[in-house]
C-alpha positions in Angstrom: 0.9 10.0 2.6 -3.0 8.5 2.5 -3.0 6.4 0.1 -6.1 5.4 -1.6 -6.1 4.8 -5.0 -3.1 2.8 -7.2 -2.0 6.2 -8.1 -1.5 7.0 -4.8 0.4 4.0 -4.1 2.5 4.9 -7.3 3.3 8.1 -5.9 4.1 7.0 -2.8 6.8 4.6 -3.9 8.2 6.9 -6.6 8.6 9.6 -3.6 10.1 6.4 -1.9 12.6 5.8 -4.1 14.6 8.8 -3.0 15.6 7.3 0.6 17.5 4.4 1.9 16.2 1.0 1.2 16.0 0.5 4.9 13.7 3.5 5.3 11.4 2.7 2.0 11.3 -1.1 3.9 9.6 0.9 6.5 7.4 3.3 5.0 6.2 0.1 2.8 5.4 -2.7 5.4 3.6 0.7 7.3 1.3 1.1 4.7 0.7 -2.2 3.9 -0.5 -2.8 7.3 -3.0 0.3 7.5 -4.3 -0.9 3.9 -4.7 -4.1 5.2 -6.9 -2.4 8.1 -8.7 -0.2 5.9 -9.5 -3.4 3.9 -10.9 -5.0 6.8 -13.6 -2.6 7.1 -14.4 -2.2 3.8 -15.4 -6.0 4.2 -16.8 -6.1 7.0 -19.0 -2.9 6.0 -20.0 -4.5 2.4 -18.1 -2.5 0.5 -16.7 -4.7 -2.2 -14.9 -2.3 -4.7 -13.2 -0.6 -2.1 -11.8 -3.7 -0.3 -10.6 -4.8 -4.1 -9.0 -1.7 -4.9 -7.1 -1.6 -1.1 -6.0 -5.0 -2.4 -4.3 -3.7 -5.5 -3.2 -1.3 -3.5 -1.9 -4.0 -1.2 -0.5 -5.7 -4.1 2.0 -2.9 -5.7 3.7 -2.3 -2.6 4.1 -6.2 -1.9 5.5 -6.7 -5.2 7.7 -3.6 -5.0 8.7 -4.4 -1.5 10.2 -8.2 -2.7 11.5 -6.3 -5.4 13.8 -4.2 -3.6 14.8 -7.5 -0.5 
């Protein structure tokens, strides 16, 4: 799942919620990561909104993630 938007990151966990802890770990730290690229270039190309709304993004699965460890 792409995830974008904080919707899509809502999504995403919700659809998360219905496998193993182990697996949503997983899926989770995965997406983080590629967020973390995508924000990277949003920076570096001077794209300011996008790079904060990656970082929300960013954010809801963090908290989620040291919700469920």
């Amino acid at each position: 799942m792409e995830i974008t938007t904080e919707e899509h990151a809502r999504e995403a966990l919700a659809a998360w919620r219905e496998v193993s802890v182990t697996v949503q770990r997983l899926e989770i730290r995965l997406a983080v990561e590629k967020l973390e690229l995508n924000q990277m270039y949003y920076e570096q190309k001077g794209r300011e909104e996008a790079a904060a709304r990656t970082e929300r993004c960013i954010r809801l699965l963090k908290d989620y993630l040291t919700d469920i460890e």
